[in-house]
C-alpha positions in Angstrom: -3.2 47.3 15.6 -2.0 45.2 13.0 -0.7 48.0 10.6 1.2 49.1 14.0 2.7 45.7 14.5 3.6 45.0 11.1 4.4 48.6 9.8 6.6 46.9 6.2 2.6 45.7 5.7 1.3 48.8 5.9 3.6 50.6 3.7 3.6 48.2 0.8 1.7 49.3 -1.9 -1.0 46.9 -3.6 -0.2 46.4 -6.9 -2.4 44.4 -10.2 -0.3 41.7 -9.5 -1.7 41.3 -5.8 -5.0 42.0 -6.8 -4.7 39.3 -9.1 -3.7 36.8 -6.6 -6.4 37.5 -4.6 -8.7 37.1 -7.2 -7.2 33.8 -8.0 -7.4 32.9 -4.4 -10.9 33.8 -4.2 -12.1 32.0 -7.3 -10.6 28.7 -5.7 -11.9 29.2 -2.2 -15.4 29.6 -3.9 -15.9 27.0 -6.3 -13.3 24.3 -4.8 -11.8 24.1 -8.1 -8.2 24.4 -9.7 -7.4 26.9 -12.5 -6.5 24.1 -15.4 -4.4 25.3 -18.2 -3.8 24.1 -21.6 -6.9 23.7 -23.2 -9.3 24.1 -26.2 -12.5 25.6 -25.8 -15.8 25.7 -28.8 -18.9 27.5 -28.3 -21.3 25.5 -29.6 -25.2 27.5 -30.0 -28.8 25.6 -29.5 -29.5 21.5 -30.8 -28.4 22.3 -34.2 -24.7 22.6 -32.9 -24.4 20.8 -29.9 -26.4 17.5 -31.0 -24.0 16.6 -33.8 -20.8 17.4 -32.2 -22.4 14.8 -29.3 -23.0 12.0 -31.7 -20.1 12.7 -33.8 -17.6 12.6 -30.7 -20.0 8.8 -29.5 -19.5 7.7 -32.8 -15.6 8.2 -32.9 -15.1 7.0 -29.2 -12.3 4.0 -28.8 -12.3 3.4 -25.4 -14.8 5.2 -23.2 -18.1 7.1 -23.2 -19.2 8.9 -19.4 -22.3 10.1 -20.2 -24.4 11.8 -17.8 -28.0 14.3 -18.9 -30.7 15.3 -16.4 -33.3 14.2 -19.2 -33.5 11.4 -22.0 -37.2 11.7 -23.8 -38.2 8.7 -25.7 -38.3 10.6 -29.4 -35.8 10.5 -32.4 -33.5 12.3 -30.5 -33.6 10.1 -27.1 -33.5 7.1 -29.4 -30.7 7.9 -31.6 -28.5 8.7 -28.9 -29.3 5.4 -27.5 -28.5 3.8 -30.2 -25.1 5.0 -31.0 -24.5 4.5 -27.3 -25.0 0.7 -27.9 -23.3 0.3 -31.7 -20.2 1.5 -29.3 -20.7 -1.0 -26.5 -21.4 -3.6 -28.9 -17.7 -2.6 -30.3 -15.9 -3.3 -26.8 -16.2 0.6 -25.9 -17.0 0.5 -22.0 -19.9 2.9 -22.2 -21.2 3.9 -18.9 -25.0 6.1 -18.7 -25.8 8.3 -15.5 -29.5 9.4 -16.0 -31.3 11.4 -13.2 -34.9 9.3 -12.4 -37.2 12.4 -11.9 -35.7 13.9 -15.3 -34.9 11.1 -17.8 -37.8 7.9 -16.1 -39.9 9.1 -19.6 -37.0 8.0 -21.8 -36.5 4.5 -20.2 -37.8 2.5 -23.6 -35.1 4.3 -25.9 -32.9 2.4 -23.1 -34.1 -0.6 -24.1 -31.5 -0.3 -27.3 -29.0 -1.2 -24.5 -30.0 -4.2 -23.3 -26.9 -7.1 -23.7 -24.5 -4.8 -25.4 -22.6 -4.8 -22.3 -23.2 -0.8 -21.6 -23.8 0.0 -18.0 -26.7 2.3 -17.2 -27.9 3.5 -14.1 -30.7 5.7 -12.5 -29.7 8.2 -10.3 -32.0 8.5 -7.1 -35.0 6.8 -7.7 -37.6 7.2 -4.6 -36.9 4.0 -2.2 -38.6 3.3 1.0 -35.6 4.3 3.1 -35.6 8.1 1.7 -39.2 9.4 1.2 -37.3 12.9 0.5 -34.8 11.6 -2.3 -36.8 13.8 -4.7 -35.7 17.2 -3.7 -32.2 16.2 -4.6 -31.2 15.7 -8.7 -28.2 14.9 -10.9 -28.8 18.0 -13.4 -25.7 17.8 -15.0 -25.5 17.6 -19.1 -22.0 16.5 -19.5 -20.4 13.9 -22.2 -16.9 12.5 -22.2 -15.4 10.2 -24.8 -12.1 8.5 -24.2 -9.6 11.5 -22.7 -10.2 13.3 -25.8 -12.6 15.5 -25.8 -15.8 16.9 -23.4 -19.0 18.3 -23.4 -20.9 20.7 -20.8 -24.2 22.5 -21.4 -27.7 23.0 -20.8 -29.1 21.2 -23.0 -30.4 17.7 -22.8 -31.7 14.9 -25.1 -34.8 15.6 -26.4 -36.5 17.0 -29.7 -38.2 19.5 -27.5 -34.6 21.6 -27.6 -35.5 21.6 -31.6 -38.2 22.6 -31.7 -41.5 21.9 -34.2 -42.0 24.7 -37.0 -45.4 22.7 -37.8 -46.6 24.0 -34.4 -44.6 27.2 -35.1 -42.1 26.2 -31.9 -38.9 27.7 -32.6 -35.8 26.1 -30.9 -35.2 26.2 -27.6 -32.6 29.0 -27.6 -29.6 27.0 -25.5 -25.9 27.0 -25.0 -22.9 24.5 -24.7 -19.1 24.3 -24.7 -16.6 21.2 -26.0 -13.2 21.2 -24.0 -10.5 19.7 -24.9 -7.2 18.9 -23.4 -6.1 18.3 -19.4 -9.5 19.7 -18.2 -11.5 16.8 -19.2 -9.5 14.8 -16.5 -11.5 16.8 -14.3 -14.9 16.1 -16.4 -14.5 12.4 -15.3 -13.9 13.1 -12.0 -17.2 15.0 -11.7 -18.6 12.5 -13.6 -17.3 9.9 -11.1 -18.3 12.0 -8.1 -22.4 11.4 -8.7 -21.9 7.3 -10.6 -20.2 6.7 -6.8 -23.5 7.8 -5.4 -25.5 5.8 -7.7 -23.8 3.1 -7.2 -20.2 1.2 -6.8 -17.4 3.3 -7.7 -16.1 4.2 -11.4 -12.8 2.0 -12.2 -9.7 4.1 -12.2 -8.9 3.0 -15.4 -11.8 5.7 -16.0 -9.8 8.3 -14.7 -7.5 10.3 -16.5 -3.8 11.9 -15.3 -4.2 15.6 -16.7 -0.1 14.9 -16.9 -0.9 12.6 -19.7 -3.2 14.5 -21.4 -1.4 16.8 -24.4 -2.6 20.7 -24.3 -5.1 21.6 -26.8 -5.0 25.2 -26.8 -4.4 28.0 -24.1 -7.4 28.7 -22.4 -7.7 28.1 -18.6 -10.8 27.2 -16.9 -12.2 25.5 -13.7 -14.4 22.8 -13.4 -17.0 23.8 -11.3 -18.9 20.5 -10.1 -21.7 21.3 -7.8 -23.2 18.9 -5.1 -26.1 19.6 -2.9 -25.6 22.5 0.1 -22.0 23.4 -1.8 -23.0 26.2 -3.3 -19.6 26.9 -5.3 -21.6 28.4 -8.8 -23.6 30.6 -6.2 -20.3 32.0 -4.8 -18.4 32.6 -7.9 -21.2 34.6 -9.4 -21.4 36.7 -6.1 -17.0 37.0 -6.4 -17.4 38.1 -10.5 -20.1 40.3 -9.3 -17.7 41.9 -6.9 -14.7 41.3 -9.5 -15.7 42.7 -12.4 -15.1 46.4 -13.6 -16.7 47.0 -16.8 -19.9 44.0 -17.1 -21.6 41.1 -16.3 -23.8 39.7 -18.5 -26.7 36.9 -17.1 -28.5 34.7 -19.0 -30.8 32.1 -16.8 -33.6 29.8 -17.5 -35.6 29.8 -13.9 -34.4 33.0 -12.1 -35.5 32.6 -8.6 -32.8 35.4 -6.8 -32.1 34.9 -2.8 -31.9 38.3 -1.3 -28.3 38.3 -1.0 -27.9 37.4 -5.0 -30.0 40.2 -6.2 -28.3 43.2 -4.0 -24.9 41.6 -4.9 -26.0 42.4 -8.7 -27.9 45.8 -7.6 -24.5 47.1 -5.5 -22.4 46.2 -8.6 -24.7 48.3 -11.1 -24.9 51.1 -8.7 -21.4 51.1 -8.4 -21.2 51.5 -12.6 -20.8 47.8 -13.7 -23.0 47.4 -16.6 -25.1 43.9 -15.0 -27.8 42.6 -17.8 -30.2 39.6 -17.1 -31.7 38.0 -20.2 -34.3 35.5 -19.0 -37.2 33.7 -20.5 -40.2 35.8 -21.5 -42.5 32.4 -20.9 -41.4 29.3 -19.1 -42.2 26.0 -19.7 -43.1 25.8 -15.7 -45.8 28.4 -15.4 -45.1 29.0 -11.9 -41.7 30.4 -12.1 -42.8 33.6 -14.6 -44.5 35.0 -12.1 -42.1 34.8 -9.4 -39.0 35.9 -11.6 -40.9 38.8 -12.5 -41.7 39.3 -8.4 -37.9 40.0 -8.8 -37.6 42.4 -11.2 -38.3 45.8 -9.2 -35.3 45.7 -6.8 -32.8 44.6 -9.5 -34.4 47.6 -12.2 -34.6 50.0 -8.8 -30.5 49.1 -8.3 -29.9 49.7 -11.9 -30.1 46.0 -13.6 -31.2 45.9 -17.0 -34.0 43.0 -17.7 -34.5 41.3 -20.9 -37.1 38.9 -21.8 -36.9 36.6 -24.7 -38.9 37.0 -27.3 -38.7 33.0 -28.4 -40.6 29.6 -27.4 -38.0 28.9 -24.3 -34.8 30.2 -23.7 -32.8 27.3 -21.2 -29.2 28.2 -21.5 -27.6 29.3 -18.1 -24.9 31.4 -19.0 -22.9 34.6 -17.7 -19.9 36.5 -19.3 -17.9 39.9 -17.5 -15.1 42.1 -18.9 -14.6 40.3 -21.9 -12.3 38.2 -19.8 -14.5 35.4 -18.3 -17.6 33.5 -18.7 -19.4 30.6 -17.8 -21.2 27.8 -19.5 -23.1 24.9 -17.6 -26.3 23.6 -16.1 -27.0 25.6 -12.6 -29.9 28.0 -12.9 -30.4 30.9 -10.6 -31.9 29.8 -7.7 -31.9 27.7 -4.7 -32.8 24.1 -6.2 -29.5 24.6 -8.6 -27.6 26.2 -6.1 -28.5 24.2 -2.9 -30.2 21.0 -3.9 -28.6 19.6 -7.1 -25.7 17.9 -8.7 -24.8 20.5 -11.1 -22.1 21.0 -13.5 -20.5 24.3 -15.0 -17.3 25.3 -16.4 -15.6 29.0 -15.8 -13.3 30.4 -18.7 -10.8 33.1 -18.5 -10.1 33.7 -22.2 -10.5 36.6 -24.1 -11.2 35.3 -27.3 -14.0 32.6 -25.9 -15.7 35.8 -24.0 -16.0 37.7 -26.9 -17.9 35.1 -28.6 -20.2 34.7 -25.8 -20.8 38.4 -25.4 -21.3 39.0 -29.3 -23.8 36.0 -28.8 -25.6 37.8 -25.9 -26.1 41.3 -27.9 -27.6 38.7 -30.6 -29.8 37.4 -27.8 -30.7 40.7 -26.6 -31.9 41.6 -30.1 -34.2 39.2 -30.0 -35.7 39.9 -26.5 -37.9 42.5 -25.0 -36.2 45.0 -21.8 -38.1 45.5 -18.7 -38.5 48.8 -17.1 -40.0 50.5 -14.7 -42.8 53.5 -15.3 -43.0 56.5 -13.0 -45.1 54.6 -10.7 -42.2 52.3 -10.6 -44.5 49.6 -12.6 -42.5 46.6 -14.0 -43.4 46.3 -18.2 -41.8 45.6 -21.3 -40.5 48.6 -23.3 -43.0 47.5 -26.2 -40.2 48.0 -28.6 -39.8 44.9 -29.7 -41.4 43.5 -33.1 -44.1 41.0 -32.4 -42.8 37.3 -32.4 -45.1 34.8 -34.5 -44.0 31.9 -32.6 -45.9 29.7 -29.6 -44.1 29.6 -25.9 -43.0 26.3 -24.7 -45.3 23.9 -23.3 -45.1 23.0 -19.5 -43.1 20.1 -18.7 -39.6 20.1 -20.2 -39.6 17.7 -17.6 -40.0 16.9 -14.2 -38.9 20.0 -12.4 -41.0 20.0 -9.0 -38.0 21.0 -7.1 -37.7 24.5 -8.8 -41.7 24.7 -8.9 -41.1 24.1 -4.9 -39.1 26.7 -4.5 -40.7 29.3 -6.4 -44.1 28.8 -4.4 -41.7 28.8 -1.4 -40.6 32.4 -2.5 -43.7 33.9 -2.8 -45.0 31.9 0.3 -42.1 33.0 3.0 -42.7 36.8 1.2 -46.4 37.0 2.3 -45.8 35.3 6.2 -42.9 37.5 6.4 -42.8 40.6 4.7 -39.0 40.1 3.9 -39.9 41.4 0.9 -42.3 43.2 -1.1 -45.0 40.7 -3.2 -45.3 42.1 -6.9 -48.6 42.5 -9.4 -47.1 39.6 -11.1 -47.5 37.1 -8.2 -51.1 37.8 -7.3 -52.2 35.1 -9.6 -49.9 32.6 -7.9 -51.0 33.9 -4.1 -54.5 33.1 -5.1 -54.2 29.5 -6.2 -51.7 28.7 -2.8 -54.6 30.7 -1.3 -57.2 28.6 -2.3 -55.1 24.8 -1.5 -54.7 26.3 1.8 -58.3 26.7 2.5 -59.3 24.3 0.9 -56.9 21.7 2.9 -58.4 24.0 6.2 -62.1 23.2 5.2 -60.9 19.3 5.0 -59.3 19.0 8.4 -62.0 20.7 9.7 -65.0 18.9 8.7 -63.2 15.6 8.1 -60.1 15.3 9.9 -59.4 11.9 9.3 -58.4 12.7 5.2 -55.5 15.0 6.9 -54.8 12.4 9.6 -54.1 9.3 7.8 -51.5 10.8 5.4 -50.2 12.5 8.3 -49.9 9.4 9.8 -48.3 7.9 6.9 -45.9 10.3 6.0 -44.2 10.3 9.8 -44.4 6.6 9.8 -42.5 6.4 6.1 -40.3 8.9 7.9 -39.3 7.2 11.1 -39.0 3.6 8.9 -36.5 5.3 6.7 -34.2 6.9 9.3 -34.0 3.3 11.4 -33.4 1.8 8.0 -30.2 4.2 7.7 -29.1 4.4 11.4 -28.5 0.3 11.1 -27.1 0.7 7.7 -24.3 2.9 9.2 -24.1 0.7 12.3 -23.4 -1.8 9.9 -20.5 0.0 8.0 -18.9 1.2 11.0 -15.5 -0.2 11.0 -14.5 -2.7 13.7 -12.5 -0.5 16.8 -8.5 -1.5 17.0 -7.7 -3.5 20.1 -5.6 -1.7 22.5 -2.1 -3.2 22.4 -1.2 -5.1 25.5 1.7 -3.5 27.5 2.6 -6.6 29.0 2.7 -8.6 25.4 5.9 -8.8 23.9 6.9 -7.4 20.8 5.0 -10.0 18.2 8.4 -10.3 15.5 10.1 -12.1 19.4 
C-alpha cells in the first residue's frame, strides 16, 4: 500500500550510504547517546596499566577530580588513592568522590585520609528506613575525570584484589579500561553528574564542561553510553551490533547471565555466518553464577557460538569488539542486574585502529582460555586442549554483589516453575541448595509459624512506612497551583 502511494520510494535503490544512516540512527535510538567526534582514545590492559595512568592523571589535576568506583577496599591500593585524592584537595583542587555503599562500605577507613581537606565524598544509596528495597539498585560505574582534560572508563575498581598475590599463586585479575580525551569527556561529567544528583544536591555547573571548548585530541568517535536502572541502552546496542555486524563480534563478560532474547540474538547472528565468540570466566569469584552461565552454554554452542573459559584467577573485564570497526569498553556485565538495575557506565568506539587493538587483545585472551563444546550427546565440556594453569581461582567476594547472585538463582528458579527453558548438568548443584532453603523455610512455617509470621509482619510494615514516608515527601515538593487570573481584574501594569 505504501510502495503504491509513494511509488519514487519504491524505486529508489538502498545504497551504503542509507544503510549507514540507519545504523547511525539506530545506535542513537538505543543507547540515548550522541556520536562525539574528535577524540583520543588508549587501551589500557589489567591494574598494572590502568592504576598508574589513574594516579598519574589525580596527581596532575588543577582544577577538578569526579571520581566515581563501585568498590574502594581498605588496602594499599584503596589507601593510596585516597590519599592522593586529599594532597589535591588540600591544594584547592575541588575533588568530589561518588562511592556506591553495597560496593565500597569496606573501604570507608582509607576515607578517613579525607577528613578536613575540603573534598566532598558521598555514599550512594545507603539502606534508609524509607526504601527497604534500595539494595537492588547500585552505582557500578568505574569512571575518573580530572579537570576537562582527560577520562577514564573501565571495569576495574580500587582494590589490590585486581593485582593479584603471586605468594598465594593469584595471578591478576585479567581486566580492561580506556582513557579518552578530548570533547567526550564533557559527556563523562555529565554521567558523572547524572548519579552525584541522586546522591545528593546537584553538581555545580562550573563542573560541567562545553564539548565547544574542549580542543580535539585525536579522530576517534564514540558514545557515551551511561546507563540508569530499567534503561537498558548497553542491552540494546549489543542486540543492534549483533544485528549490524557482518564479519564478528567478539564478547568478553565477567557474570554472563543471557535473557532469552540476548542469547538467540547471538545464536541468529552465528547461524547467519557472523563469527560471535564469548570469552567468560572459567571460575567466578561468586560461586553461584558458574553454574548458571554454564546453564547457558548449550543454546548458544547449539546456534553456533563459540565459548571460551579463562584459564586465569578471574577474568572481570566487560568488553565486546565487531568488524574491526567498533568496540566497547565499560562496566555493564551480561545480565539483568547490569542491564536493568544499575547505574552503569560504558563507552562505544567506531575506530579502526582502537578495534584492532582490542581484537588482537582478545586472540591473546583466547590463548589463554579453554573452548567449550558440545559432545555427540550434545554434553557441554572443555576441549581439554589447553595446558594446565598453576594458578588458584578467585576468592568469593570481590565485593558485595547480591544483586547478580539474586538474579542468577532467579534464572535457574523461573527455569524449573516454568520450563521456559531447559535446566543444564551444571545447575543441579545450585537446584539442590534453593531445594533444600525451600523446605527447610516449609518445615518452619509449618511447625512454627510464628518464625515466618513475625518477619512477614515486619517486612510489610517497613514496607507500607516507607511508601507513606515518600507519598508526603512528594506532597511536599508538589509545586503550589497558579491562580486563575481574574477576568474581571484589570490589566495589573493600569
Amino acid at each position: 500500500m505504501i510502495a503504491d502511494d509513494h511509488p519514487a520510494i519504491a524505486a529508489a535503490p538502498v545504497t551504503a550510504e542509507d544503510s549507514s544512516v540507519l545504523a547511525e540512527r539506530a545506535f542513537l535510538r538505543t543507547t540515548g547517546a550522541d556520536a562525539i567526534h574528535g577524540n583520543a582514545v588508549r587501551l589500557l590492559i589489567d591494574a598494572h596499566e590502568n592504576f598508574p595512568a589513574w594516579l598519574e592523571a589525580i596527581r596532575s589535576a588543577r582544577r577538578a577530580i569526579l571520581f566515581e568506583m563501585y568498590i574502594v577496599d581498605d588496602d594499599d591500593i584503596g589507601r593510596a588513592f585516597a590519599e592522593a585524592l586529599a594532597e589535591r584537595a588540600r591544594a584547592g583542587v575541588a575533588v568530589k568522590v561518588l562511592v556506591d555503599w553495597l560496593g565500597g562500605r569496606r573501604g570507608k577507613n582509607a576515607w578517613k585520609a579525607l577528613d578536613g581537606t575540603g573534598a566532598e565524598m558521598r555514599m550512594f544509596n545507603a539502606p534508609g528506613l524509607a526504601s527497604p528495597l534500595a539494595w537492588l539498585s547500585r552505582d557500578h560505574r568505574k569512571t575518573i575525570t580530572i579537570d576537562d582534560r582527560i577520562g577514564f572508563v573501565s571495569g576495574l575498581c580500587v582494590s589490590a584484589k585486581w593485582q593479584g598475590n603471586p605468594a598465594k599463586r593469584l595471578e591478576p585479575w585479567r581486566d580492561t579500561g580506556i582513557a579518552v580525551e578530548g570533547p567526550a569527556v564533557a559527556a563523562l561529567q555529565r554521567a558523572f553528574a547524572l548519579v552525584w544528583d541522586v546522591a545528593g544536591e546537584e553538581l555545580g555547573p562550573e563542573f560541567l564542561s562545553d564539548p565547544a571548548t574542549i580542543p580535539e585530541a585525536g579522530d576517534v568517535t564514540l558514545r557515551v553510553v551511561a546507563g540508569t536502572p530499567n534503561a537498558a541502552g548497553t542491552y540494546r546496542l549489543d542486540l543492534t551490533i549483533a544485528s549490524v555486524a557482518r564479519e564478528y563480534l567478539w564478547l568478553t563478560d565477567a557474570y554472563f547471565v543471557g535473557t532469552a532474547a540476548y542469547v538467540q540474538a547471538l545464536a541468529a547472528a552465528a547461524r547467519d555466518g557472523l563469527d560471535v565468540r564469548l570469552l567468560v570466566p572459567g571460575a567466578s569469584d561468586i560461586p553461584m553464577i558458574s553454574p548458571v552461565s554454564r546453564a547457558g552454554y548449550k543454546p548458544l554452542l547449539d546456534g553456533g557460538v563459540r565459548v571460551f573459559e579463562w584459564n586465569g584467577t578471574m577474568l572481570h573485564a566487560k568488553t565486546a569488539v565487531a568488524d574491526g570497526v567498533w568496540a566497547r569498553v565499560g562496566s555493564t556485565n551480561l545480565n539483568l542486574a547490569s542491564w536493568m538495575g544499575n547505574y552503569e557506565l560504558d563507552v562505544a568506539i567506531q575506530d579502526r585502529a582502537f578495534a584492532g587493538l582490542m581484537a588482537d587483545q582478545y586472540l591473546a585472551d583466547l590463548a589463554h582460555s579453554t573452548e567449550i563444546v558440545l559432545t555427540r550427546r550434545h554434553r557441554v565440556r572443555p576441549t581439554g586442549d589447553a595446558e594446565p594453569v598453576d594458578v588458584r581461582r578467585a576468592p568469593s567476594g570481590s565485593a558485595g554483589r547480591a544483586a547478580a547472585g539474586a538474579v542468577s538463582m532467579g534464572s535457574t528458579l523461573s527455569a524449573a516453575l516454568t520450563n521456559r527453558r531447559p535446566l543444564g548438568p551444571a545447575e543441579a548443584g545450585l537446584l539442590v541448595k534453593m531445594s533444600i532453603v525451600a523446605i527447610g523455610l516449609g518445615g518452619v512455617a509449618a511447625f512454627w509459624p510464628s518464625v515466618i509470621a513475625w518477619p512477614l509482619a515486619v517486612v510489610a510494615t517497613w514496607m507500607g512506612i516507607a511508601w507513606l514516608i515518600k507519598a508526603f515527601s512528594l506532597k511536599r515538593t508538589q509545586p503550589e497551583p497558579v491562580p486563575e487570573a481574574d477576568p474581571d481584574a484589570g490589566d495589573p501594569a493600569d
